[in-house]
Each structure stands twice: as C-alpha cells, then as structure tokens.
N, C-alpha and C positions, 0 to 999 in steps of 0.2 A: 554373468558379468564377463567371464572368461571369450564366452563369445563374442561380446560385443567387442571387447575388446582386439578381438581376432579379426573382425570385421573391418574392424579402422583401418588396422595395420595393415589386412588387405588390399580395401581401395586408396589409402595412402603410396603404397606400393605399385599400386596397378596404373592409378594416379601420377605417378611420375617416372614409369616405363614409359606410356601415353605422353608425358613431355617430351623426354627422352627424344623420343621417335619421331616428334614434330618437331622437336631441333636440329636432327639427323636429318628428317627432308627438306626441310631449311637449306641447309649447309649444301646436300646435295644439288638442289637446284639452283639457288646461289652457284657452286661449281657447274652444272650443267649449263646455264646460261654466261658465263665465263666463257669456257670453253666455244660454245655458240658464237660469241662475238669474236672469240680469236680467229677461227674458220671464216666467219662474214667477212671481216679486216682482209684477209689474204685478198677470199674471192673480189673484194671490189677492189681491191689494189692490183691486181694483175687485171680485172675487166676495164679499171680507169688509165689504164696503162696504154693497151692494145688499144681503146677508144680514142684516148686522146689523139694518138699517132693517125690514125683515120680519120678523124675531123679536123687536122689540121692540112693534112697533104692532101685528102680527096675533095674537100667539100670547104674549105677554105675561112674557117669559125677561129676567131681570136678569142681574145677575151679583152675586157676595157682594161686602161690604162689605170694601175694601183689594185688589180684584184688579185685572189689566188693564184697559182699557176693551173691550165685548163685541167691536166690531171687529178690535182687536189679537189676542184671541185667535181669533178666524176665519180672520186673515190668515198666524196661525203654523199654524193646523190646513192651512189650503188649500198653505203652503209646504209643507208635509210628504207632503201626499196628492199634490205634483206632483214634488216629487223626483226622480230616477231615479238606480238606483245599476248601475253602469256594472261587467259582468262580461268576464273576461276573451276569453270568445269576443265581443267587442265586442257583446252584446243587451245589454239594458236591463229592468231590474228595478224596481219601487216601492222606495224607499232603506226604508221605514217599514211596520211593517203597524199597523194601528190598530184599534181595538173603542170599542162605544160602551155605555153603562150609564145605565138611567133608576130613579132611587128617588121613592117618593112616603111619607111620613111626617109623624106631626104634631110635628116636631120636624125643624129645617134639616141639623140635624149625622146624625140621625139615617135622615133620604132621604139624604143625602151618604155615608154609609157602605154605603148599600144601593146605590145606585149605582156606587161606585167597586168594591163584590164583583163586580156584574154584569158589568161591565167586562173585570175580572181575568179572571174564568170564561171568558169570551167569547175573550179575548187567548191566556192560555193554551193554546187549541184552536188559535188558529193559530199560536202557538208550534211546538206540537208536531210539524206540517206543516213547519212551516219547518225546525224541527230534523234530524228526519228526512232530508230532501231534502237539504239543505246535507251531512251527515254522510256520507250519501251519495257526493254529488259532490266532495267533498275525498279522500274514500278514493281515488275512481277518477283522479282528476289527478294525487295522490302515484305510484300504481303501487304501494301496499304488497300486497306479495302475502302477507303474511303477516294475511291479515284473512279470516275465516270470518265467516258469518252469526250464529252466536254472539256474537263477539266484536264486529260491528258494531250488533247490538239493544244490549249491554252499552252501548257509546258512545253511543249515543242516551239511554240512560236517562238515564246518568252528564249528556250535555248538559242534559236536559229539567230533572233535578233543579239543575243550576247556574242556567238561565232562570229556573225559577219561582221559586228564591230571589230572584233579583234584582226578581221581579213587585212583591213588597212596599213596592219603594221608590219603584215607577212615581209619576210624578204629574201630572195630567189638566191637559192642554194646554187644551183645553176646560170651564168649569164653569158653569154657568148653573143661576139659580133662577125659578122661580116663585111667588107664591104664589094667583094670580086667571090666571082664565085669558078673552081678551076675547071677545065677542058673535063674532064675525069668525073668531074660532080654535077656539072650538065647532063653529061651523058646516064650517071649512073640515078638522078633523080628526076628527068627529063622537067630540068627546069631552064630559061630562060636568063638570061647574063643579067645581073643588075644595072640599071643606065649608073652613070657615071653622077659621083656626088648622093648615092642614093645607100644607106645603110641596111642591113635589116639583124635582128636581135631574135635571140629563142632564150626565151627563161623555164628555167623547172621551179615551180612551189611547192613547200612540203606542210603538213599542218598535224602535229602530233594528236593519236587518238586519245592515249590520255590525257591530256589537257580538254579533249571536249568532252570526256566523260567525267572529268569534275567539272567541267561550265553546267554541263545539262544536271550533276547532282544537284548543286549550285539552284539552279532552276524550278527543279521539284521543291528542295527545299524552301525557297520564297513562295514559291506559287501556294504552297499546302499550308506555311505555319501557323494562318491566322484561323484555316478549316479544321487543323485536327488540336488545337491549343487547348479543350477541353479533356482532351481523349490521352492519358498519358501514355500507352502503349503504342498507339499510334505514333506521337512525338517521340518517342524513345526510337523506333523504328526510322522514323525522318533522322533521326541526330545519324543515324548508322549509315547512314546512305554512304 
C-alpha cells in the first residue's frame, strides 16, 4: 500500500514539475517573441525611414490624398516581411506572404485598379503553394488515415476556392502614386518620363499565413466530416486539427 502510495506522490510530483516547465517555456517564448518584435519595430523603422527619403526625392512616389504618411506605410510593410511565424517543430516561417502590382494609366483610379489585379494574380500563385503545402502537413500531423490522394486534391481545391474569395477583400498595405518621374530616377531605373496626365500606382499585398492555415483546417474538416462520422477516433482527430 505504502508503495502504491509512493507512486502517486511521485507521478503527482513529476506531474507538475512537467507543468511547471511547460509554463516556464510558455513564458519564455512569450518573452522571446516580445523581444523579436521589439528588434523587427526598430529594423523597419529605420529601413522605412531611409526608403521613404529615396522614393520620394529619387523616383518621385507620393501617396494618395488621405492615406498614411509614405514612411508609415514602409514601416507596416517592413513589420510584415520581418515577422516570423513560429511552427510547431520550433522552425520559423515568414508570418506573411506578399505580392507586389504596378499600374500605369491616364486616370489614378484606373492604374490603381490595374495594379491591385496584378497583385491579386501574383498572390493567388503563392496562395496556391501555400495551400497545398499547409493541406498537406495538417493531413500528416492529424494521422487521418482515411485520406486518399483523391480526396486530398478535393481539399485543396475546396481551400484554394475559400482563399481566393477572401482575395477580394485584401487591401494594399502599401500604395504609392506617381505622376512625374525625376531626372535621377530615369536615369537610375532606365525608365521613360510619364506623358503628361498619365498616373502610374505600385501596391504591395500582404495575406496572413495563419489565417490560411485555419481556411485549409476549415477545409479538411468539411471535406472529411461526413467520411469519418462513423469512426470516432478519426473524428476526434478532425475536431484537433
């Protein structure tokens, strides 16, 4: 009895050292990723600093009338492209993927809308990638064995189709205008003077990775709940995704 007893107290013990320690690296990572963004913050505030001053005296890029100031939005582009989003084999991934879209028309609204298609276009491609890949690696962590090559293109579709809905509502972290372009920036991009009355626009897009790795959880789980609704391990395993 005495042993048994010994026993409990043990893994009771051992038991909440084992928490202990998984709160400890909690806290620590929590702090470790803290930190991370306070260092990112700097870097992109001094790199949206120095950029802005170059894109506005070299190369001649405004911004429209009621947006950010051009710095602000370099300093949200540069947070984004420094990011990291922190996967469970502890590697480290870009949190953000991003595309860029250039329109030139004689009309502002109307380079702005050729630029934010380019964009899209461009994003969606690595959508796609990402989809795939994520879709992937949630199947193989679950362990659903009830997942054929069939049925994991099906999920991918089904995700891609959810993504690119949501494409529509992206909106450009980055927008810059022109309409003159200077002596300095001709020379240094060997480009051609704008005609006169004619705008041209560069947008940057950003599309958070974790949001498409709960679309495509999202995804499995619709696509599988009516295949494994017999199988409760299975379904417990879907709920975890």
């Amino acid at each position: 009895m005495k042993k048994v007893i010994f026993a409990m107290v043990a893994m009771f013990m051992l038991l909440a050292v084992v928490q202990n320690v998984d709160a400890q690296s909690k806290r620590d990572l929590k702090k470790q990723r803290k930190e991370q963004r306070n260092k990112v913050k700097d870097r992109a505030i001094k790199k949206a600093r120095k950029e802005a001053k170059t894109l506005v005296k070299e190369d001649g890029w405004g911004v429209f009338p009621g947006d950010k100031p051009m710095d602000k939005m370099l300093e949200d582009s540069w947070m984004k492209q420094y990011e990291m989003r922190f996967n469970d084999d502890d590697t480290e991934d870009n949190a953000y993927i991003w595309a860029t879209g250039n329109g030139v028309a004689k009309t502002k609204s109307a380079a702005l809308m050729q630029a934010m298609e380019l964009a899209k276009v461009e994003l969606a491609g690595l959508l796609q990638t990402s989809v795939a890949a994520l879709t992937t690696s949630n199947i193989a962590n679950a362990q659903l064995s009830g997942v054929d090559a069939e049925t994991e293109m099906s999920i991918v579709q089904s995700a891609k189709s959810i993504t690119a809905a949501k494409l529509r509502n992206v909106k450009p972290v980055v927008k810059f205008i022109r309409t003159k372009i200077p002596r300095k920036g001709l020379k240094k991009n060997n480009k051609q003077q704008l005609k006169p009355g004619v705008s041209e626009v560069q947008v940057i897009l950003y599309y958070d990775v974790y949001q498409v790795d709960t679309q495509v959880r999202e995804a499995i789980k619709e696509e599988l709940k009516d295949k494994v609704k017999d199988n409760e391990a299975e379904l417990k395993k879907l709920m975890d995704l």
